[in-house]
N, CA, C and O atoms as a CHARMM CRD file, in Angstrom:
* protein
*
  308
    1    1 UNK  N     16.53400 -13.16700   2.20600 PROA 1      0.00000
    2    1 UNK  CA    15.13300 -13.02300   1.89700 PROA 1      0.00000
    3    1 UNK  C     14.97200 -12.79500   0.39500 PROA 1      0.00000
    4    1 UNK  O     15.72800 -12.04800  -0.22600 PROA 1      0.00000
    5    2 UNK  N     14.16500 -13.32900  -0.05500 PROA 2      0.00000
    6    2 UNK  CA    13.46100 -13.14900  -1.57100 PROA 2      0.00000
    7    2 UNK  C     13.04100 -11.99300  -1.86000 PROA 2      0.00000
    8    2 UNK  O     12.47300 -11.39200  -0.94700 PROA 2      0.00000
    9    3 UNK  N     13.18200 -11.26500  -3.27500 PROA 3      0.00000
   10    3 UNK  CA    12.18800 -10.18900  -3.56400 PROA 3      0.00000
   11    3 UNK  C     10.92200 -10.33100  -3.50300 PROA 3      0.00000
   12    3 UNK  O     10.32200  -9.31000  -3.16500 PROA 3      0.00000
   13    4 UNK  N     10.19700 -11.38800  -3.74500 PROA 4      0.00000
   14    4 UNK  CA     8.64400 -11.11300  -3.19200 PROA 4      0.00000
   15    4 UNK  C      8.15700 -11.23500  -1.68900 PROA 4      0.00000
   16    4 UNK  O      7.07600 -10.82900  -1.26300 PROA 4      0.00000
   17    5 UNK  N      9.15600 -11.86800  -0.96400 PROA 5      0.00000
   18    5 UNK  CA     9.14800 -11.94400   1.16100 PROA 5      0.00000
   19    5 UNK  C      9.09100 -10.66400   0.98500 PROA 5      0.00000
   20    5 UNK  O      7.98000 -10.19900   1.23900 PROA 5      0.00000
   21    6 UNK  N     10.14600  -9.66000   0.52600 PROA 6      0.00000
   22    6 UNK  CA    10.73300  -7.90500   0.76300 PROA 6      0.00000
   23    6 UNK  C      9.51900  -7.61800   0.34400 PROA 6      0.00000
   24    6 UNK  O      8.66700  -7.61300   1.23200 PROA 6      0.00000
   25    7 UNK  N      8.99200  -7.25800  -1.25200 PROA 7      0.00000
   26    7 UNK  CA     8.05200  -6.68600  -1.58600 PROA 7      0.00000
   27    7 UNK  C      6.43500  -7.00300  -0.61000 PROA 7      0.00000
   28    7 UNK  O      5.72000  -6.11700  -0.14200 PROA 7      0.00000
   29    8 UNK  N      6.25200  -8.14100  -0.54000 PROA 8      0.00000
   30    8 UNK  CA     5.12500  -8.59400   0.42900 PROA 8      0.00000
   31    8 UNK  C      5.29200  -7.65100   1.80400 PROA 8      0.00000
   32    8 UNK  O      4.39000  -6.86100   2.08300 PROA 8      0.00000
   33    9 UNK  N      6.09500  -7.72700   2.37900 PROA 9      0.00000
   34    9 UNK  CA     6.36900  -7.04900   3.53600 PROA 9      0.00000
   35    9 UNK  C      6.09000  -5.41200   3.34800 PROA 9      0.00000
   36    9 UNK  O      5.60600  -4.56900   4.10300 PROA 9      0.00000
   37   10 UNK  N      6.51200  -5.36800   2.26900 PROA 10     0.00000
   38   10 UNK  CA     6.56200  -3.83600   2.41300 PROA 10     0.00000
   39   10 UNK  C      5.37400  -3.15100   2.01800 PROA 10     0.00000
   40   10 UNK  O      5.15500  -2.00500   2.41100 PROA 10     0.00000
   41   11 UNK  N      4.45000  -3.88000   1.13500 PROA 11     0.00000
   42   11 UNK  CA     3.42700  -3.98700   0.83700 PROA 11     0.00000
   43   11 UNK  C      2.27800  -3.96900   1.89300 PROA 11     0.00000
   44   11 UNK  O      1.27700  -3.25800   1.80000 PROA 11     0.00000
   45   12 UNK  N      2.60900  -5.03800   3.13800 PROA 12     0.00000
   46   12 UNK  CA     1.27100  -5.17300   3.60200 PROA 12     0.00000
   47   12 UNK  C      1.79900  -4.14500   5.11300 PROA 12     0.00000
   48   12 UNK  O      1.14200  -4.20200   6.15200 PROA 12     0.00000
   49   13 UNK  N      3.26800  -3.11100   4.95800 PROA 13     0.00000
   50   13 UNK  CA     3.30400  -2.27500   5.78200 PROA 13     0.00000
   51   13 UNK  C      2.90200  -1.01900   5.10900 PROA 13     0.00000
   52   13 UNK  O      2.55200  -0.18800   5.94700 PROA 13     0.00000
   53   14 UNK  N      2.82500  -0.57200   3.84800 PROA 14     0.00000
   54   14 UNK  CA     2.34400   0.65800   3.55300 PROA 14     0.00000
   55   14 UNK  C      0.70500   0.35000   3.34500 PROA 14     0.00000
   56   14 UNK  O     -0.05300   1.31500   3.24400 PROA 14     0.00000
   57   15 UNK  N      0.24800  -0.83800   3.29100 PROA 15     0.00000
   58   15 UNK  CA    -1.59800  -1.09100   3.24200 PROA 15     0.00000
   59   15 UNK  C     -1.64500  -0.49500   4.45300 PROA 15     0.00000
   60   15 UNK  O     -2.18100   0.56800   4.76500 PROA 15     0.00000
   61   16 UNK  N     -0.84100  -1.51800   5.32300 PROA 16     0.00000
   62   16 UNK  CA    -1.87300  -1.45800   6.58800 PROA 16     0.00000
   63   16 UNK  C     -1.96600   0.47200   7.78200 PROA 16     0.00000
   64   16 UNK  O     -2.83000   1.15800   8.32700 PROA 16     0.00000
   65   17 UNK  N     -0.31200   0.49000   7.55500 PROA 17     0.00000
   66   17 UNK  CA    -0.17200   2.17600   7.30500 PROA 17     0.00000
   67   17 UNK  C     -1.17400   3.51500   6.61800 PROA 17     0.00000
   68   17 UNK  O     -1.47800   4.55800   7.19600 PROA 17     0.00000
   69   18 UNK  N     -1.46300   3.18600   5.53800 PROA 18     0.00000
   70   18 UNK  CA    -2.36100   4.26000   5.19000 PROA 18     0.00000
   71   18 UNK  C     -3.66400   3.34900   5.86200 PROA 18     0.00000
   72   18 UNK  O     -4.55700   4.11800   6.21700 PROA 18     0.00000
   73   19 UNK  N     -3.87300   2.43600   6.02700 PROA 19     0.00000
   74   19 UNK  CA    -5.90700   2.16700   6.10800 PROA 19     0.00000
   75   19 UNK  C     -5.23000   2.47200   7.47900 PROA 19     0.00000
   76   19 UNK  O     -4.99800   3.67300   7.34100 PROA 19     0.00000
   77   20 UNK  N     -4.83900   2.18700   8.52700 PROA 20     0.00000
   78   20 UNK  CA    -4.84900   2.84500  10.11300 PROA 20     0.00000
   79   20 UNK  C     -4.64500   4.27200  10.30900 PROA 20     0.00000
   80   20 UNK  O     -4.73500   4.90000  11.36300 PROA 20     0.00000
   81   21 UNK  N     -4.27300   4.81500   8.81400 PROA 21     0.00000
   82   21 UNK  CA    -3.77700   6.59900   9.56500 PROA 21     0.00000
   83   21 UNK  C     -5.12000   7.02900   8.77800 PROA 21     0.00000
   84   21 UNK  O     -5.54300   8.13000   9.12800 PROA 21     0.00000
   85   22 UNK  N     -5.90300   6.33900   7.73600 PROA 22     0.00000
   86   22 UNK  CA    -7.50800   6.54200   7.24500 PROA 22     0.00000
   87   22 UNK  C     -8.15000   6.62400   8.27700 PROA 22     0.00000
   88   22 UNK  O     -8.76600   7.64900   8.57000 PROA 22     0.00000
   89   23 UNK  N     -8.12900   5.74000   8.89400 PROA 23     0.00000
   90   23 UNK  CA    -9.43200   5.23300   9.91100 PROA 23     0.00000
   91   23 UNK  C     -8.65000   6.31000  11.72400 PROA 23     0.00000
   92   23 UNK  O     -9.35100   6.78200  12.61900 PROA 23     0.00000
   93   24 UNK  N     -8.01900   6.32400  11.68900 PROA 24     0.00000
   94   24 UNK  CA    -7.21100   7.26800  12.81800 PROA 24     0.00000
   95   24 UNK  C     -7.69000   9.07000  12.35600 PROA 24     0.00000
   96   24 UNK  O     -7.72200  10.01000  13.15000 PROA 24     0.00000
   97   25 UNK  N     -7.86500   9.10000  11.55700 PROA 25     0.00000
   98   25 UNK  CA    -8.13300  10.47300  10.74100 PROA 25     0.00000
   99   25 UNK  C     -9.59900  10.67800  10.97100 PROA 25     0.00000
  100   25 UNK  O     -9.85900  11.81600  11.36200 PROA 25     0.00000
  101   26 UNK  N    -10.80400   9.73900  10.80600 PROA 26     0.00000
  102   26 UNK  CA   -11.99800   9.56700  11.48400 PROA 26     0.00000
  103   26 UNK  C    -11.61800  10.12000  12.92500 PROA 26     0.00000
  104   26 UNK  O    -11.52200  11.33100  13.12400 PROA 26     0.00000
  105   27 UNK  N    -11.50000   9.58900  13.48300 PROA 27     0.00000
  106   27 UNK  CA   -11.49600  10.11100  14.72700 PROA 27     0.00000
  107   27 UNK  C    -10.30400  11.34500  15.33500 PROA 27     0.00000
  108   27 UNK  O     -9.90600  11.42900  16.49700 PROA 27     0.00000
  109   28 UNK  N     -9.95700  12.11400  14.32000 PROA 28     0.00000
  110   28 UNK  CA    -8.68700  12.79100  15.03500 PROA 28     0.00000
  111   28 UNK  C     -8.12600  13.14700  15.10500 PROA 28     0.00000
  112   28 UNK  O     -7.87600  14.34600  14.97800 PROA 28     0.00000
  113   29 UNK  N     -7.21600  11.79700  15.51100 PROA 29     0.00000
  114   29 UNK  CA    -5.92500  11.09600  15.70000 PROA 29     0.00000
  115   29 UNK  C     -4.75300  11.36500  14.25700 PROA 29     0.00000
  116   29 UNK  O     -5.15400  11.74300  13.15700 PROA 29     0.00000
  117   30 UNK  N     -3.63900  11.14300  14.50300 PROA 30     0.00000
  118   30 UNK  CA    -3.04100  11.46800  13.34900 PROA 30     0.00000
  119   30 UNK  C     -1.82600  10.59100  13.91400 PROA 30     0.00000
  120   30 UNK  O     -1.66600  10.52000  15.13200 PROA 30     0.00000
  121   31 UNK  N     -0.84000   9.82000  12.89600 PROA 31     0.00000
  122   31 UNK  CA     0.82200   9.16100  13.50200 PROA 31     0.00000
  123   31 UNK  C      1.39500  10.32600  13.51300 PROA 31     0.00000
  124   31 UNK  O      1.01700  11.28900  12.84500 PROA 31     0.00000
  125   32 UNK  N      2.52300  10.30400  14.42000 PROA 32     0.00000
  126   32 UNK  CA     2.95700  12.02900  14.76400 PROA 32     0.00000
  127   32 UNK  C      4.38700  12.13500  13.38200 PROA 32     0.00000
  128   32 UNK  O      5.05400  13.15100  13.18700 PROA 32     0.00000
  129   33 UNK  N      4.54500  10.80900  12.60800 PROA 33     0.00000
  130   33 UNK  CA     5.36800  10.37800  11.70700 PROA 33     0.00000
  131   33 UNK  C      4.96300  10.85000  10.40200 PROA 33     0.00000
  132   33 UNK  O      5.73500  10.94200   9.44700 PROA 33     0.00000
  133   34 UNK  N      3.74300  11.14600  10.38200 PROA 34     0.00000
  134   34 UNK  CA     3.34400  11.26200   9.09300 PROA 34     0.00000
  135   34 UNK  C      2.36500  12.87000   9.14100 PROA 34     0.00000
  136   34 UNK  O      1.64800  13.28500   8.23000 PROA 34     0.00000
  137   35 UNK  N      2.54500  13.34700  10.08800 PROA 35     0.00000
  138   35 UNK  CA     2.05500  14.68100   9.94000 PROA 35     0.00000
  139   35 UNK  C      2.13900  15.53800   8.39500 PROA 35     0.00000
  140   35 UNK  O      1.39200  16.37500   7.88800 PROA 35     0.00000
  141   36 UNK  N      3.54000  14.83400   7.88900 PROA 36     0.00000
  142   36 UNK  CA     3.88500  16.34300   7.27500 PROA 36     0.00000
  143   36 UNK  C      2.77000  16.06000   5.80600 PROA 36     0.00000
  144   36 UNK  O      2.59900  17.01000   5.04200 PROA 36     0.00000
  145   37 UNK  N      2.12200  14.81000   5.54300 PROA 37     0.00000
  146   37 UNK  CA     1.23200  14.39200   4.72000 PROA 37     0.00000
  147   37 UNK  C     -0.18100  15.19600   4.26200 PROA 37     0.00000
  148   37 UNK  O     -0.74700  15.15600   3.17000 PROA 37     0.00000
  149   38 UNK  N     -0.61100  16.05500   5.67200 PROA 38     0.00000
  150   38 UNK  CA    -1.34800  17.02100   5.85200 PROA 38     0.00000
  151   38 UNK  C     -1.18300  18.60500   5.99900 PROA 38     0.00000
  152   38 UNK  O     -2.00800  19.46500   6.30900 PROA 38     0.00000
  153   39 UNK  N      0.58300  18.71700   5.57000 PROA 39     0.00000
  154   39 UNK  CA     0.84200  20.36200   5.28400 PROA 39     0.00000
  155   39 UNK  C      0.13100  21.10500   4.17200 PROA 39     0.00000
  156   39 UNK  O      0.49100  22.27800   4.07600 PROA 39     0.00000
  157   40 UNK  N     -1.08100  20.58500   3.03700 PROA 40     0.00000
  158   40 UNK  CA    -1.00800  21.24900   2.40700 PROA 40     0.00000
  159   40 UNK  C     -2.32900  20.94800   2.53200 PROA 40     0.00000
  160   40 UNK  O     -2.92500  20.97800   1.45500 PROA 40     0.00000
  161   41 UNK  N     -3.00500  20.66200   3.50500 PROA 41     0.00000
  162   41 UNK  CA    -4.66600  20.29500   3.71200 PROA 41     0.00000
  163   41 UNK  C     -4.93300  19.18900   4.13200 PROA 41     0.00000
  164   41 UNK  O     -3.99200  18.42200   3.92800 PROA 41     0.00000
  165   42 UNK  N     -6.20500  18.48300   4.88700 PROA 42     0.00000
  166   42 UNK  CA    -6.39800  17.94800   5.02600 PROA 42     0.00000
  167   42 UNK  C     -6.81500  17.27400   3.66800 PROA 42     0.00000
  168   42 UNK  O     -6.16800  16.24100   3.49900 PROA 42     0.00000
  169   43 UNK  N     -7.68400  17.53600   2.66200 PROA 43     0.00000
  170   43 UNK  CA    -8.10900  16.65200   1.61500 PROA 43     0.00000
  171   43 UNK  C     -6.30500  16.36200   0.24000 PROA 43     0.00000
  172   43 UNK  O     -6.20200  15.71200  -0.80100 PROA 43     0.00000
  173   44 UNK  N     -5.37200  17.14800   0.95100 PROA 44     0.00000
  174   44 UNK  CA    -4.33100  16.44000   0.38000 PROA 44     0.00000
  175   44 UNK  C     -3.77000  15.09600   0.74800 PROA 44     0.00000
  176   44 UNK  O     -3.32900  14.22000   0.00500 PROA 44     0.00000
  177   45 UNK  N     -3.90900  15.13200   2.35600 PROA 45     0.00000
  178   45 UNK  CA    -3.52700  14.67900   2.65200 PROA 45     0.00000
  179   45 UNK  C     -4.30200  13.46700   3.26900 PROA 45     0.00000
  180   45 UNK  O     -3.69000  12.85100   4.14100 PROA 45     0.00000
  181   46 UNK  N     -5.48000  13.06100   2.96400 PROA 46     0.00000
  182   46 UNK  CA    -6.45800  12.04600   2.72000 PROA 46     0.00000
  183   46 UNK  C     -6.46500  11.47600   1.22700 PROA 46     0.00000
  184   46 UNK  O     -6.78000  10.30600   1.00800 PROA 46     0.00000
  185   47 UNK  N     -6.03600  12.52600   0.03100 PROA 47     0.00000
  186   47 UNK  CA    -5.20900  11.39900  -0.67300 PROA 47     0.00000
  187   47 UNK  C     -4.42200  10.29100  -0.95100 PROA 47     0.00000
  188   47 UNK  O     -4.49600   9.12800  -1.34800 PROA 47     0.00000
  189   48 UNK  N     -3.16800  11.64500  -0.34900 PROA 48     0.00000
  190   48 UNK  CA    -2.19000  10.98200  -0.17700 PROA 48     0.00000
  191   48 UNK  C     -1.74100   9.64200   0.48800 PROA 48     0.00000
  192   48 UNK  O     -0.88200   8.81600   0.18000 PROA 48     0.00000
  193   49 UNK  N     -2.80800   9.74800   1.71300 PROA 49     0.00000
  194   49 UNK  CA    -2.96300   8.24000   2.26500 PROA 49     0.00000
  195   49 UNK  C     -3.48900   6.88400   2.03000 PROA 49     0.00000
  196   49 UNK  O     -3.25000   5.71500   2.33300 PROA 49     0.00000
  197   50 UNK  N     -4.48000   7.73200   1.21400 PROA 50     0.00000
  198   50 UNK  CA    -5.13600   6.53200   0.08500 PROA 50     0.00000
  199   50 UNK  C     -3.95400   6.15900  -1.07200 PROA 50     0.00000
  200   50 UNK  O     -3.78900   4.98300  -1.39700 PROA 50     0.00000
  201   51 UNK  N     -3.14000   7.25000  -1.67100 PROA 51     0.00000
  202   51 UNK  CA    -2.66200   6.36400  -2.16300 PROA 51     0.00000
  203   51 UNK  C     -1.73500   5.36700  -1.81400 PROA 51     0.00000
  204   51 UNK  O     -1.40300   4.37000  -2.45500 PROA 51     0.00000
  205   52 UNK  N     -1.29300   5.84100  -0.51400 PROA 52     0.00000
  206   52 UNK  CA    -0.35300   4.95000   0.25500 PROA 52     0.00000
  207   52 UNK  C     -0.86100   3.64200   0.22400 PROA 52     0.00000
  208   52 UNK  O     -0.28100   2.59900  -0.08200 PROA 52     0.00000
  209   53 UNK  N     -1.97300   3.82400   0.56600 PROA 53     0.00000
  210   53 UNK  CA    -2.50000   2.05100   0.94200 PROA 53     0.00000
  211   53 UNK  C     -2.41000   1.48700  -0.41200 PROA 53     0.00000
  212   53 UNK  O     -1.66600   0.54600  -0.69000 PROA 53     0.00000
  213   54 UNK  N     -3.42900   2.27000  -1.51400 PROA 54     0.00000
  214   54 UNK  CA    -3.18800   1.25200  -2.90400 PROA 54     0.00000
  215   54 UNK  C     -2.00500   0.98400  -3.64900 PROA 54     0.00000
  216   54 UNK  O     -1.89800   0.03500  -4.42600 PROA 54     0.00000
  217   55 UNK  N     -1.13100   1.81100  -3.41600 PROA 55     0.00000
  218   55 UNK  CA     0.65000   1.15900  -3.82600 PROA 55     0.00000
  219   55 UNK  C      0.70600   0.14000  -3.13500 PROA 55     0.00000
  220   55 UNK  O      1.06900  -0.88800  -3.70700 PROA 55     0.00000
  221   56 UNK  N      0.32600   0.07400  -1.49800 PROA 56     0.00000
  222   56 UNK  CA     0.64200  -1.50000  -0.75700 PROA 56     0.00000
  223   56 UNK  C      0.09200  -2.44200  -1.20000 PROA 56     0.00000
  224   56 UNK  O      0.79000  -3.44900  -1.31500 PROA 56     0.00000
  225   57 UNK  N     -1.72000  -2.54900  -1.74000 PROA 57     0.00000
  226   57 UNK  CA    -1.98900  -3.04800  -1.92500 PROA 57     0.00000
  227   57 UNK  C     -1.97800  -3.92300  -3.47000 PROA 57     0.00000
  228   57 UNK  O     -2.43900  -5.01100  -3.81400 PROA 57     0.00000
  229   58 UNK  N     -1.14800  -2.76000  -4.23200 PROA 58     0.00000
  230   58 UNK  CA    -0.48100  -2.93100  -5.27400 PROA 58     0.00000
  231   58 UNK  C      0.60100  -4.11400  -5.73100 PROA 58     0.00000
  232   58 UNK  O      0.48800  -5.02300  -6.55400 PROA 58     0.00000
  233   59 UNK  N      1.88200  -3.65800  -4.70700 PROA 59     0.00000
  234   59 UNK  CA     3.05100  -4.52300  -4.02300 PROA 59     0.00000
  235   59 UNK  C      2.78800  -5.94500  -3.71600 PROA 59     0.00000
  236   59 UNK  O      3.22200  -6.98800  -4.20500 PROA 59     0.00000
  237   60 UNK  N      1.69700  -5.60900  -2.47400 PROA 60     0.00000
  238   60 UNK  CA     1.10200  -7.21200  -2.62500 PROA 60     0.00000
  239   60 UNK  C      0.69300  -8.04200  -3.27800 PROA 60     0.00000
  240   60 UNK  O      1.01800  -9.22200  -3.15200 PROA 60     0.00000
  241   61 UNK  N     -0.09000  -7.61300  -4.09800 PROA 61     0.00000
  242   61 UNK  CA    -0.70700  -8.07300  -5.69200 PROA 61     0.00000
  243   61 UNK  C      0.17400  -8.66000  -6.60300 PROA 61     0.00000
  244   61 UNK  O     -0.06800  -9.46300  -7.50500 PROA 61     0.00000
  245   62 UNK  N      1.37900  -8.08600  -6.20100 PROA 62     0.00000
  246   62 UNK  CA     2.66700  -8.28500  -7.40600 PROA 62     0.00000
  247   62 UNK  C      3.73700  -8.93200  -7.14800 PROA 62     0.00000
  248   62 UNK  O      4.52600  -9.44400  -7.94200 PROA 62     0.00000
  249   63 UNK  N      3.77000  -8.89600  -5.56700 PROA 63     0.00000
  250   63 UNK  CA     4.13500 -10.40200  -5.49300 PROA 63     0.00000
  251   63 UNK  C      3.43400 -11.59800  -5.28200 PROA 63     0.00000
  252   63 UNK  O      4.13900 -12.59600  -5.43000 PROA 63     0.00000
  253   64 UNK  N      2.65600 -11.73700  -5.08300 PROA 64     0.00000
  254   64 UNK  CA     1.87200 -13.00800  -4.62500 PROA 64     0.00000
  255   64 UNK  C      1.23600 -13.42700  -5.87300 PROA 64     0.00000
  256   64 UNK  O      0.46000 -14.38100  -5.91600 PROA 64     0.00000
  257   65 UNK  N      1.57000 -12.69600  -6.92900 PROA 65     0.00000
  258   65 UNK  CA     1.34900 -13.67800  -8.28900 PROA 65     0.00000
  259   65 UNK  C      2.11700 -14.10500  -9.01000 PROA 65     0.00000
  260   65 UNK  O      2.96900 -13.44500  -9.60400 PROA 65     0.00000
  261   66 UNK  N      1.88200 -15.73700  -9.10700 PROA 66     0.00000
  262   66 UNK  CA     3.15200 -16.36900  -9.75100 PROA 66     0.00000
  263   66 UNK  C      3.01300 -16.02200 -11.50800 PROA 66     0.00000
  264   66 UNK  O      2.06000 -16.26900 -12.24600 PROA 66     0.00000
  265   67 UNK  N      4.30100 -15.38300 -11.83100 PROA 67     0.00000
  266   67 UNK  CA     4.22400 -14.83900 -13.16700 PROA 67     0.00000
  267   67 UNK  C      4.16400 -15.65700 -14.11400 PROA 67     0.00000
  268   67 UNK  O      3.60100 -15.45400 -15.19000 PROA 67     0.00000
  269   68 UNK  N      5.11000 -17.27000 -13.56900 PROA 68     0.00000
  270   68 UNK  CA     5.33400 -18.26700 -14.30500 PROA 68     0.00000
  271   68 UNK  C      4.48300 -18.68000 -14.83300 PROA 68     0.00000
  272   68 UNK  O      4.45800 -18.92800 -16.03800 PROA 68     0.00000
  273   69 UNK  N      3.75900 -18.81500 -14.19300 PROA 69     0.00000
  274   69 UNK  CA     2.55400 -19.89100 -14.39900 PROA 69     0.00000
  275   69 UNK  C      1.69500 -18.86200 -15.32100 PROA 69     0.00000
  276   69 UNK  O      1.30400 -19.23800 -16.42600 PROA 69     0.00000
  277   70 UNK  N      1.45400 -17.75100 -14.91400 PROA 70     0.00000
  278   70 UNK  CA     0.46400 -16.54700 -16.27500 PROA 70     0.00000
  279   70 UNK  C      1.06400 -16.60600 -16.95400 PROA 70     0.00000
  280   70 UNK  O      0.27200 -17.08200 -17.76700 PROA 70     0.00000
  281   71 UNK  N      2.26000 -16.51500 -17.66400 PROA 71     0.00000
  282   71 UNK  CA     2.65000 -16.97000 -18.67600 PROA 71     0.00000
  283   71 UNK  C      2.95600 -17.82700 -19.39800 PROA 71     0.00000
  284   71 UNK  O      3.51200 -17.66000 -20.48400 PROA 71     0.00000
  285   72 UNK  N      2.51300 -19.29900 -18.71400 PROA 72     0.00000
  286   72 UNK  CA     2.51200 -20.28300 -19.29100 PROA 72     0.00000
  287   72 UNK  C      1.08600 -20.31800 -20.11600 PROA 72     0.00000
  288   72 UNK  O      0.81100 -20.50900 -21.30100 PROA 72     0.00000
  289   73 UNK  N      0.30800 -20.04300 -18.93000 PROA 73     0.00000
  290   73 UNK  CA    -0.97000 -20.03700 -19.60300 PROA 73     0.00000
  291   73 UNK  C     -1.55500 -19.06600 -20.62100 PROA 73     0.00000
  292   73 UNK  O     -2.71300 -19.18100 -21.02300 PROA 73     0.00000
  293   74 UNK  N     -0.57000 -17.92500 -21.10500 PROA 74     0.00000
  294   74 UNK  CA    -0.95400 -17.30800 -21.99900 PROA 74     0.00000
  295   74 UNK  C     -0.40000 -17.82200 -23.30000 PROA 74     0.00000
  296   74 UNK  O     -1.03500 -17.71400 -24.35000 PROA 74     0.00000
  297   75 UNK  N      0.65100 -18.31800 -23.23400 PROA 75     0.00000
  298   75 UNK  CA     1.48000 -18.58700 -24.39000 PROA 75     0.00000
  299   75 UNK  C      0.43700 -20.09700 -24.55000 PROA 75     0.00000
  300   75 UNK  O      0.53800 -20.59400 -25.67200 PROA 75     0.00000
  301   76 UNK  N     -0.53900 -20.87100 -23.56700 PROA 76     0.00000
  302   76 UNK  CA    -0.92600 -21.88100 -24.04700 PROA 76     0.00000
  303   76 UNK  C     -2.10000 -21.57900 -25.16300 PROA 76     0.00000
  304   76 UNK  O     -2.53900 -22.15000 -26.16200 PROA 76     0.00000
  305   77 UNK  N     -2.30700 -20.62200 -24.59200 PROA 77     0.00000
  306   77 UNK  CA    -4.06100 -20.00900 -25.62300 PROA 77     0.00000
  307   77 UNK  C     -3.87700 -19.78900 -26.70100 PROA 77     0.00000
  308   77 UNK  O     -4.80400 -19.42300 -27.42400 PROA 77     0.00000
């Protein structure tokens, strides 16, 4: 597998991870995996999940852009 297959993957498992333990937190619910995210409060740990998702959504971002090509087109300008 490629580093951007790995990074993509891992990416759209920590997005989709924090926005389901976000939206699970509305109602509740909590993954019994990620409890320890909320030892130091709940508004820590509604951070913390947010930032989970935007590192994924980060990851994803960073692979799915071809660098080649932005840098072709910068060096063309």
């Amino acid at each position: 597998m490629s580093k951007t297959t790995i990074l993509s993957i891992l990416g759209f498992g920590m997005a989709g991870l924090g926005l389901l333990s976000l939206i699970l937190m509305l109602f509740g619910a909590k993954f019994s995996f990620l409890r320890w995210l909320d030892f130091n409060g709940p508004l820590s740990g509604f951070v913390l999940k947010l930032v989970l998702s935007m590192v994924g959504f980060i990851f994803i971002f960073l692979a799915r852009v071809d660098w080649q090509k932005e840098i072709e087109e910068l060096n063309k300008d």
